[in-house]
C-alpha positions in Angstrom: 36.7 15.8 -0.9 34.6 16.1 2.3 35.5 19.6 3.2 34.5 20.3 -0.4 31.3 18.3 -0.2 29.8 20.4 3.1 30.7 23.3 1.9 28.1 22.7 -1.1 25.8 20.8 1.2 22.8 24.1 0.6 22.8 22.3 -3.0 22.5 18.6 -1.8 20.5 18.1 -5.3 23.8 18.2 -7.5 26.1 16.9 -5.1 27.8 13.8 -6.4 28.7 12.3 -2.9 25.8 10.6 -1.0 23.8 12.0 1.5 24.4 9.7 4.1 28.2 10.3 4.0 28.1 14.3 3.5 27.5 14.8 7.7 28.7 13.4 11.0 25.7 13.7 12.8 22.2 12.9 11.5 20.1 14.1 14.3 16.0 13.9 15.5 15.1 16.7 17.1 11.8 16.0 19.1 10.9 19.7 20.7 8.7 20.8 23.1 8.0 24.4 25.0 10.1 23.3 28.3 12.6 20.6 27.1 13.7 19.3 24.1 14.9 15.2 23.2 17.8 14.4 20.7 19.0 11.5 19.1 22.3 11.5 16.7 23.1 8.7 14.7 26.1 8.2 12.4 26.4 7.5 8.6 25.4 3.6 9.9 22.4 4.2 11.6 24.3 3.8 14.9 22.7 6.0 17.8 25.9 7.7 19.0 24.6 10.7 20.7 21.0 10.7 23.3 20.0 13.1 25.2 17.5 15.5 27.0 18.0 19.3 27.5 15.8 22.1 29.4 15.4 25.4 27.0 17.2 27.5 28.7 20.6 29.2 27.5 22.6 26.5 29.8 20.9 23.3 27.7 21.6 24.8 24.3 25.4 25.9 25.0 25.3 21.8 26.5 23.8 20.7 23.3 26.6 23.0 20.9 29.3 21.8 23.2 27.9 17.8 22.6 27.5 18.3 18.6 31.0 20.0 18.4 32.6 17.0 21.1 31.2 14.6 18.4 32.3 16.5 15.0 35.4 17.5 16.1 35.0 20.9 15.0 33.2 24.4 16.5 31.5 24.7 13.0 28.6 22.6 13.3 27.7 22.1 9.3 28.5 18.9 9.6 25.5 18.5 11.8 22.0 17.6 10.0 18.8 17.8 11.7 15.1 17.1 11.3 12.4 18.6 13.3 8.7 18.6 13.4 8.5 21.9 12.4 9.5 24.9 9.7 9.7 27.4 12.5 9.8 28.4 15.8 12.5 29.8 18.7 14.3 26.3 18.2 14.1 26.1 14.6 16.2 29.6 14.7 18.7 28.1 17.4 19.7 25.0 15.3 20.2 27.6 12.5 22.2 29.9 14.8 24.6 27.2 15.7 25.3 26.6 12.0 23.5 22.9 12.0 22.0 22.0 8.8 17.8 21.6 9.2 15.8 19.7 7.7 11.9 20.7 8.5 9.9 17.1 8.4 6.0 17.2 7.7 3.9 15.8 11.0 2.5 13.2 9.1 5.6 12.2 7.5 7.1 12.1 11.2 4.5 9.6 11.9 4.8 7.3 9.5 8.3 7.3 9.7 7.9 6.2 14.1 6.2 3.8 12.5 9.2 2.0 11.0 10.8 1.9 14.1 7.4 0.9 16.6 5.3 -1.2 14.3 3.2 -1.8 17.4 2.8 1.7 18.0 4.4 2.8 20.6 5.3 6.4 21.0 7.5 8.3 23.2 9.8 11.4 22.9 13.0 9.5 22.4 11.7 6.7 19.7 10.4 10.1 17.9 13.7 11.8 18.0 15.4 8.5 16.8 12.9 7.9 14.2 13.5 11.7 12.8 17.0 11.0 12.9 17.4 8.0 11.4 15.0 8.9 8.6 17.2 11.9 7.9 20.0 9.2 7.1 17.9 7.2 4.9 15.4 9.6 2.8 17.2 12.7 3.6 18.7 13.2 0.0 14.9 14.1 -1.3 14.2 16.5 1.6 14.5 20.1 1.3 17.2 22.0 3.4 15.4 24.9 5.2 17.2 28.4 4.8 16.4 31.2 6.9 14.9 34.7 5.4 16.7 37.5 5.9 15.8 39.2 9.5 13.8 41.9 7.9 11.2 39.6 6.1 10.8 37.8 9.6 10.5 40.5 11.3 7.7 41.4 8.8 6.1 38.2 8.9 6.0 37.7 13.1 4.5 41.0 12.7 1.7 40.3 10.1 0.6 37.2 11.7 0.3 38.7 14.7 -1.6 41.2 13.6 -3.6 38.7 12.7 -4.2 37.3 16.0 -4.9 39.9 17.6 -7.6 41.3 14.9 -9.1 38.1 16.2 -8.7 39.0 19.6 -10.8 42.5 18.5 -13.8 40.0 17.0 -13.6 37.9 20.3 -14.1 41.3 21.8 -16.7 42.8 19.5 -19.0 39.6 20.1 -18.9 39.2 23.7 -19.7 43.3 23.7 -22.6 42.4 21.3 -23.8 39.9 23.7 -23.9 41.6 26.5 -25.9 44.5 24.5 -28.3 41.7 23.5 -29.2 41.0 27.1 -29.9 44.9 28.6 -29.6 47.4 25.9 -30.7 45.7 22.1 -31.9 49.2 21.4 -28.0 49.9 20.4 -27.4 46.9 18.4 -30.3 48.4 16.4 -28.3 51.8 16.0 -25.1 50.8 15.1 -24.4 47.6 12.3 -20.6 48.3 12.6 -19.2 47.3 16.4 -15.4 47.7 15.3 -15.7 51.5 15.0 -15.2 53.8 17.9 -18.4 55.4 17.2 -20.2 52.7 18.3 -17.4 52.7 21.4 -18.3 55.8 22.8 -21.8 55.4 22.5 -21.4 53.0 25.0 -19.2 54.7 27.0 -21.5 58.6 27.0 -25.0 56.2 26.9 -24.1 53.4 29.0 -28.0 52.7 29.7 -31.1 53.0 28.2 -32.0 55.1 31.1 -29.3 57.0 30.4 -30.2 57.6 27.1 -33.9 58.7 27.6 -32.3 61.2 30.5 -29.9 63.1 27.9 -32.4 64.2 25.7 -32.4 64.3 21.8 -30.3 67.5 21.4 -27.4 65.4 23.2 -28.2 62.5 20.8 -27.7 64.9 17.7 -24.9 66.4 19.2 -23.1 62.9 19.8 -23.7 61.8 16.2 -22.6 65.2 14.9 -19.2 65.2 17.2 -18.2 61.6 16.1 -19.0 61.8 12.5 -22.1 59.3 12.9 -25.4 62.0 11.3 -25.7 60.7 7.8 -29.4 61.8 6.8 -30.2 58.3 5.8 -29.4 56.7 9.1 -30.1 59.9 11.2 -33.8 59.8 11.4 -34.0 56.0 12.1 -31.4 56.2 14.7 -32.9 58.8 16.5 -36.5 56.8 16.3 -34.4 54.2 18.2 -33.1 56.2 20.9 -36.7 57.9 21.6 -37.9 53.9 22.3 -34.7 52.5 23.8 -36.2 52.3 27.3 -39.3 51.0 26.6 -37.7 47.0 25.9 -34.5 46.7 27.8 -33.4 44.1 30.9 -34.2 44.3 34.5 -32.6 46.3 36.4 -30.2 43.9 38.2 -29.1 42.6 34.5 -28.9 46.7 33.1 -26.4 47.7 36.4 -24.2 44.1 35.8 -24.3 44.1 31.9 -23.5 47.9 31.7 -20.7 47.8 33.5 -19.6 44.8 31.7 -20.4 46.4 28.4 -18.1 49.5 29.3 -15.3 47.1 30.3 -15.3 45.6 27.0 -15.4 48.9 25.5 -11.9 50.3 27.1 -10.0 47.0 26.4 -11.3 47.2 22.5 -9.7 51.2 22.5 -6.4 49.6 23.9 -6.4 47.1 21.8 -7.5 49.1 18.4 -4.5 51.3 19.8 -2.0 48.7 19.6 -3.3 47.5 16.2 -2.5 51.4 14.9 0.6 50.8 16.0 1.2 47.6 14.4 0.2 49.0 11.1 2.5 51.4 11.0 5.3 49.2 11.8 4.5 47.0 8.9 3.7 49.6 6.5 7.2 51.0 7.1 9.0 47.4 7.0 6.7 46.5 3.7 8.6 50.0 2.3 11.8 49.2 3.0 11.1 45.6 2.1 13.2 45.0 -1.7 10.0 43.2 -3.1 7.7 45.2 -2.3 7.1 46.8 -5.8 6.0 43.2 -7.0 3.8 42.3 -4.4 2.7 46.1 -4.2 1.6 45.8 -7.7 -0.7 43.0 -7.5 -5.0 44.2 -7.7 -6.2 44.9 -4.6 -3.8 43.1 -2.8 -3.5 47.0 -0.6 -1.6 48.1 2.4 -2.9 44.8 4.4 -2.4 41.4 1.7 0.1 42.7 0.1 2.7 42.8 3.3 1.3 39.3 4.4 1.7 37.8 0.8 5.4 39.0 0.8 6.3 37.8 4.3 5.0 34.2 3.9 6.6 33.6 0.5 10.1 35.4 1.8 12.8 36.4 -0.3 14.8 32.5 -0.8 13.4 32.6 -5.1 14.8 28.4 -4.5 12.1 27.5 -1.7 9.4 26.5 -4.7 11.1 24.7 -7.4 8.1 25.7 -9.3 4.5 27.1 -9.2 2.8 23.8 -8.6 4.8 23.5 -5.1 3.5 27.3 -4.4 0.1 26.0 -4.5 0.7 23.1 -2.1 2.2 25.0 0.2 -1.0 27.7 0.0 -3.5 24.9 0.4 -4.9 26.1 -3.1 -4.3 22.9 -4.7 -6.6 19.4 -3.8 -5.3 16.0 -2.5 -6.1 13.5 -5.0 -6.3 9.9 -3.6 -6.1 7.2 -6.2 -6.3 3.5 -5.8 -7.1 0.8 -8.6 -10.7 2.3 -10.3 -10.9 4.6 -6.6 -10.3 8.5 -7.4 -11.3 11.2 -5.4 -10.0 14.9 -4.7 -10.2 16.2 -1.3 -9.4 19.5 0.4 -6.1 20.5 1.3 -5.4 20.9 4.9 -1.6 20.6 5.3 -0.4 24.2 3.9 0.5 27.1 5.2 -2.7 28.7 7.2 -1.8 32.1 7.2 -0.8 31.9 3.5 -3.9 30.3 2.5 -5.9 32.8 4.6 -4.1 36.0 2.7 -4.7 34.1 -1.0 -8.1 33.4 -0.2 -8.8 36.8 0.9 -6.8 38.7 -1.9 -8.1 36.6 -5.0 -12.3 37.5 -4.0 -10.8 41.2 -3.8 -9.1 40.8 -7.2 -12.5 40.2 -9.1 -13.4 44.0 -8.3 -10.7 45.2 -10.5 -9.4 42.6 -13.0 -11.9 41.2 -15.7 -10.3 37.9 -16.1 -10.3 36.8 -12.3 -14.5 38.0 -12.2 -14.9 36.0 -15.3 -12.7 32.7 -14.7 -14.7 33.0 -10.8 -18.0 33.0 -12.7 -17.4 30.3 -14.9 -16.5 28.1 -12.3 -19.3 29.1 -9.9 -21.3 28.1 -13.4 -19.7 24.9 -13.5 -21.4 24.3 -10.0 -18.7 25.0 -7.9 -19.3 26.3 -4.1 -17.9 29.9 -3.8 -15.2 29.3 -1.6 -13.8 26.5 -3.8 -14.2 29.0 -7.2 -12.0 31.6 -5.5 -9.3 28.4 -4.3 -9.4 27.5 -8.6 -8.8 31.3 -9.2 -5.9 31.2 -6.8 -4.4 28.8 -8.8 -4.4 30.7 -11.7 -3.2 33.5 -9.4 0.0 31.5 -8.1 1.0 30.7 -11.7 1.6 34.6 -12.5 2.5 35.8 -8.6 5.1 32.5 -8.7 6.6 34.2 -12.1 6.8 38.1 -11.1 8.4 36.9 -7.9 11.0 34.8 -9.8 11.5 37.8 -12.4 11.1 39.9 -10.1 9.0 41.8 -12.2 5.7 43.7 -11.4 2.2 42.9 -12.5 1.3 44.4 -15.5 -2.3 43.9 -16.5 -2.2 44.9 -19.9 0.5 42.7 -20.8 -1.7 39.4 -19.1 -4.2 40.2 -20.9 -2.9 39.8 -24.3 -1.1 37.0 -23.6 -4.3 35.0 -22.3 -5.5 36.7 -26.0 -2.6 35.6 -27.8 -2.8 32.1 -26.6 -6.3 31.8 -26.8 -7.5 32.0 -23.5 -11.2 31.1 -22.9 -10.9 33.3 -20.3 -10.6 36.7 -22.3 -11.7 36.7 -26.1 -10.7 39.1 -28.8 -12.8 41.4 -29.5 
C-alpha cells in the first residue's frame, strides 16, 4: 500500500492515505547563496535529521547520501520538502535528486516560525524546523511543485533576463543623458530617442560642442543622411540646434571630463544593445520551436516580445492553476480584500509573480489598439473613476479568464468567435448592432 501510495504522491489531492504517512522524511529547507540549513522530521513530528551544508557539489552528494541513509532507499520520493521559494539553483537540485517540493509563500514561512518561537526568535535552524514540520501538518493543502520541461526554462531564464538587462540599457541611457545635461544640452535638444544608435554615434563623431561648430554643416547633413536621421520635419530644427550648440555649453574642465565620460557610456550601450540582438534571436528561435506558441502567438499585440514572456512564466504543467481565479493571483491582477466584522477594504496585490504581472500589464494597454472590447471595457472603467494603471489590472482580468481557457484547450484566440459570445450572452461590453 505504501509503494502504491508514493508512486501517486504528484496527485496528493485524491490520495486516500494521509499526508503525514505518504513520506519518510518531511524536511525544511532554509537556503541561502553559500550554505544551506535542514531539518527532517518524521511522520511524528520527531526531528530525526539536522544539518548544515556548503553549496558545493561535496554538500549536496552529503545531503543525497543523508536523505537515502534515512529512507532506506536511493530513490528519494519518499523525501518531502518545503522551501522559501518556487525557484532557483536549489529548487532544481532537490528536484534532481527525485525529493518531492513543496514551494512555501514567505509570509506563510513566517507565520508558521511563529508557531514554533512565539517570542520571536529567529534563526536558520528554527526556520528550517518550522518549514518542516509545517510540511507534516498543513502539507495535504499545499501544492507539489513540478518542473517545466527544459525548453520552457530555458525560455523563461532567458526572457527575464532580457529583462534585466533592458534595464541595465535605461540605467545606461540616463546616466549618458546626465552627463549631456551638464556640457553638451545642445544634443538632448536634437535627439528625443537616446536608445537608438543614431543618437550613439552622434556622440561618438561630435563628442563636443566645439567639435560640432568645427565640422561644419555639410558634415552635419552628411551624418544625418549616413545614419538615416534627415526627416524634413526634424532636419531644419536640428540643424538650427547644431549652428547654436556652442554658444551654452559647460566649462571647459566639465566639457574635457564629461565628454569623455559621455563616450564611455556610449561604447558600453553598443555592447550591450549587441548582446540584447543576440538574445532576441535566441528567444525568437526557442518561442518557434516552443509547442504553445500558436496560442500565445495568437493573442493581440502580444508580438515577438510578450508573447515569449507570457508563455515562459505560465509553462507548459495545464495542472499549476486549478482555475482562472488562481491565474490572476499569481499575476498580481486580482486585489487583497481584508475583511473583519463591518471592516472591508481591497488593497493592491503585491505577492505574485513580478515578471508575469509586468508582461500582463504591458500586453493588455497594447491590446486596446487592436481589439474593441478591451478599449471599451478600459474606458468604462477609467469612467467609473478608476486610475489608469488599475483599469488596465480589471482588463487583465478579463484577459486571464480567455488566455486561462486557450491555454487549457489549447486553442488559439479567435476574435470573431469572442465577440459573439460576449453578444450572445449579453455582454455590456459589445452590443448588437
Amino acid at each position: 500500500m505504501a509503494n502504491k501510495s508514493h508512486k501517486t504522491n504528484e496527485t496528493n489531492e485524491t490520495n486516500e492515505t494521509p499526508f503525514h504517512k505518504r513520506y519518510k522524511l518531511f524536511v525544511g529547507f532554509d537556503w541561502a547563496s553559500d550554505h544551506h540549513d535542514i531539518v527532517a522530521v518524521d511522520e511524528i513530528g520527531k526531528i530525526v535529521m539536522e544539518l548544515a551544508i556548503k553549496d558545493t557539489a561535496e554538500g549536496w552528494a552529503s545531503l543525497r547520501k543523508k536523505f537515502a541513509d534515512k529512507t532506506g532507499q536511493e530513490d528519494l520520493c519518499l523525501v518531502a520538502v518545503a522551501v522559501e521559494t518556487c525557484n532557483g539553483p536549489s529548487v532544481e537540485r532537490l528536484l534532481e535528486m527525485g525529493c518531492q517540493v513543496y514551494p512555501v509563500n514567505p509570509k506563510a514561512a513566517k507565520e508558521y516560525r511563529g508557531r514554533k518561537s512565539p517570542m520571536g526568535s529567529k534563526c536558520d535552524r528554527l526556520d528550517a524546523w518550522s518549514l518542516g514540520d509545517a510540511l507534516r501538518t498543513d502539507g495535504h493543502a499545499w501544492k507539489l511543485l513540478k518542473s517545466d520541461d527544459p525548453l520552457t526554462q530555458e525560455l523563461r531564464i532567458l526572457c527575464r533576463d532580457e529583462v534585466k538587462l533592458i534595464a541595465q540599457r535605461t540605467a545606461l541611457v540616463l546616466q549618458l543623458r546626465a552627463a549631456l545635461h551638464e556640457y553638451y544640452p545642445a544634443a538632448l535638444d536634437a535627439f528625443d530617442d537616446w536608445t537608438v544608435q543614431g543618437a550613439w554615434s552622434f556622440v561618438e563623431n561630435f563628442p563636443t560642442s566645439q567639435d560640432l561648430a568645427k565640422a561644419g554643416k555639410r558634415k552635419w547633413k552628411t551624418f544625418l543622411k549616413d545614419h538615416k536621421l534627415s526627416c524634413r520635419e526634424k532636419n531644419k530644427t536640428r540643424l538650427d540646434i547644431f549652428s547654436r550648440a556652442h554658444k551654452f555649453c559647460g566649462p571647459p574642465a566639465v566639457t574635457k571630463a564629461k565628454s569623455r565620460l559621455a563616450v564611455t557610456i556610449v561604447k558600453q550601450l553598443r555592447i550591450l544593445h549587441t548582446q540584447l540582438v543576440e538574445y532576441r534571436k535566441a528567444i525568437e528561435a526557442l518561442f518557434e520551436d516552443h509547442p504553445d506558441k500558436d496560442i500565445f502567438g495568437s493573442l493581440p499585440m502580444a508580438g515577438d516580445k510578450l508573447a515569449p514572456r507570457l508563455l515562459s512564466e505560465l509553462g507548459q504543467n495545464r495542472d499549476r492553476f486549478d482555475d482562472p481565479d488562481v491565474l490572476k493571483c499569481y499575476a498580481g491582477t486580482a486585489p487583497v480584500t481584508k475583511q473583519s466584522g463591518k471592516s472591508r477594504f481591497v488593497i493592491f496585490r503585491r505577492g505574485c509573480n513580478k515578471n508575469l504581472r509586468t508582461a500582463i500589464h504591458q500586453w493588455v494597454d497594447l491590446s486596446r489598439q487592436e481589439c474593441a472590447w478591451a478599449q471599451a471595457y478600459y474606458k468604462t472603467k477609467r469612467q467609473q473613476g478608476k486610475s489608469h494603471s488599475c483599469a488596465l489590472r480589471c482588463l487583465g482580468q478579463r484577459w486571464l479568464n480567455i488566455l486561462w481557457k486557450m491555454w487549457q484547450t489549447k486553442t488559439t484566440y479567435n476574435e470573431a468567435l469572442h465577440t459573439r459570445n460576449q453578444v450572445r450572452h449579453g455582454s455590456w461590453i459589445v452590443k448588437p448592432g
